[in-house]
matplotlib code that plots the C-alpha trace (Angstrom):
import matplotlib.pyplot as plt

x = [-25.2, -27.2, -27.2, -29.4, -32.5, -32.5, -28.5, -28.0, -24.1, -23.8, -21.6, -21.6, -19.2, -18.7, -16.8, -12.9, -13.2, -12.8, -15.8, -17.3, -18.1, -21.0, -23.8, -27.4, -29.5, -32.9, -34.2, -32.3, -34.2, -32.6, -31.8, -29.5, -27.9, -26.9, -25.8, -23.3, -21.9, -21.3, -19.6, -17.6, -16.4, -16.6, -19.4, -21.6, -24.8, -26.3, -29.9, -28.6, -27.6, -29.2, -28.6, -29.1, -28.5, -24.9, -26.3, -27.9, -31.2, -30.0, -33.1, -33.2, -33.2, -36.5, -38.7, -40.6, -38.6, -35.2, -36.1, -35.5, -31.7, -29.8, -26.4, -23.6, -25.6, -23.8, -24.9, -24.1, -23.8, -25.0, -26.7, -30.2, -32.9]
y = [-48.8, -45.4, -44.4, -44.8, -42.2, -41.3, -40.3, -37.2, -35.9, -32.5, -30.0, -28.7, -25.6, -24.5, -21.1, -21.7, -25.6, -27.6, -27.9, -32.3, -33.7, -36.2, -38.4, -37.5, -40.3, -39.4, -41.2, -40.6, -37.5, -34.0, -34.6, -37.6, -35.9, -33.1, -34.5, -36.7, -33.3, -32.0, -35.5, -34.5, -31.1, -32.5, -29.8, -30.6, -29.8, -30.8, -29.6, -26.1, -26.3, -26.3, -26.7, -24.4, -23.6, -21.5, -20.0, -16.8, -17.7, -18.7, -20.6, -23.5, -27.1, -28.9, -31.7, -30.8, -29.3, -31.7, -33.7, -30.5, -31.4, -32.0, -33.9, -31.5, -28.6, -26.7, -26.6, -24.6, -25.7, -23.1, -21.8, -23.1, -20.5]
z = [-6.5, -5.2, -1.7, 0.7, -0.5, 3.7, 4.0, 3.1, 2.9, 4.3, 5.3, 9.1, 10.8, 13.5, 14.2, 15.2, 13.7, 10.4, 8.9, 9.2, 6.2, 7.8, 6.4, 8.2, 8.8, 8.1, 10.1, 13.2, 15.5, 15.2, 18.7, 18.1, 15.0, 17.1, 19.5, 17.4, 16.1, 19.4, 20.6, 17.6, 18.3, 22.4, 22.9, 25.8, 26.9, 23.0, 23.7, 23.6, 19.9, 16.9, 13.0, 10.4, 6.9, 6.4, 3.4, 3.3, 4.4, 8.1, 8.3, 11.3, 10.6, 12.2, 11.8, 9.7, 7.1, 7.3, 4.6, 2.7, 3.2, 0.1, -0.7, -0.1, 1.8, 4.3, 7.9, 11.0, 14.0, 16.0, 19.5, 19.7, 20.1]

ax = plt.figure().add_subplot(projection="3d")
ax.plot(x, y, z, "-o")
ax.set_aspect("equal")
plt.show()
């Protein structure tokens, strides 16, 4: 049986910690996702962070383009800005 077309499985570091192999709810706001990572990594204040691609490109993860995320891309957890 497929998975869910709205989880995505992804990758997400954090400098000094494992990297958290986690499944993304699409349909969950950025806002809740991020702040489940920092629960995680017990990182407060989560409106100060922000997800972005660990790949060359650095680009930010948003709204409007995180449907963009495929299975097994790896995200950084990283200052918002």
């Amino acid at each position: 049986m497929p998975p869910p077309a709205d989880i995505v499985k992804v990758a997400i570091e954090w400098p000094g910690a494992y990297p958290k192999l986690m499944e993304i709810d699409q349909k969950k706001p950025l806002s809740a996702i991020i702040k489940e990572v920092c629960d995680g990594w017990s990182l407060a204040n989560h409106e100060y962070f922000a997800l972005q691609h660990a790949d060359s490109s650095n680009f930010y993860i948003t709204e409007k383009n995180r449907n963009e995320i495929k299975n097994g891309t790896i995200l950084r957890l990283t200052t918002s800005p």
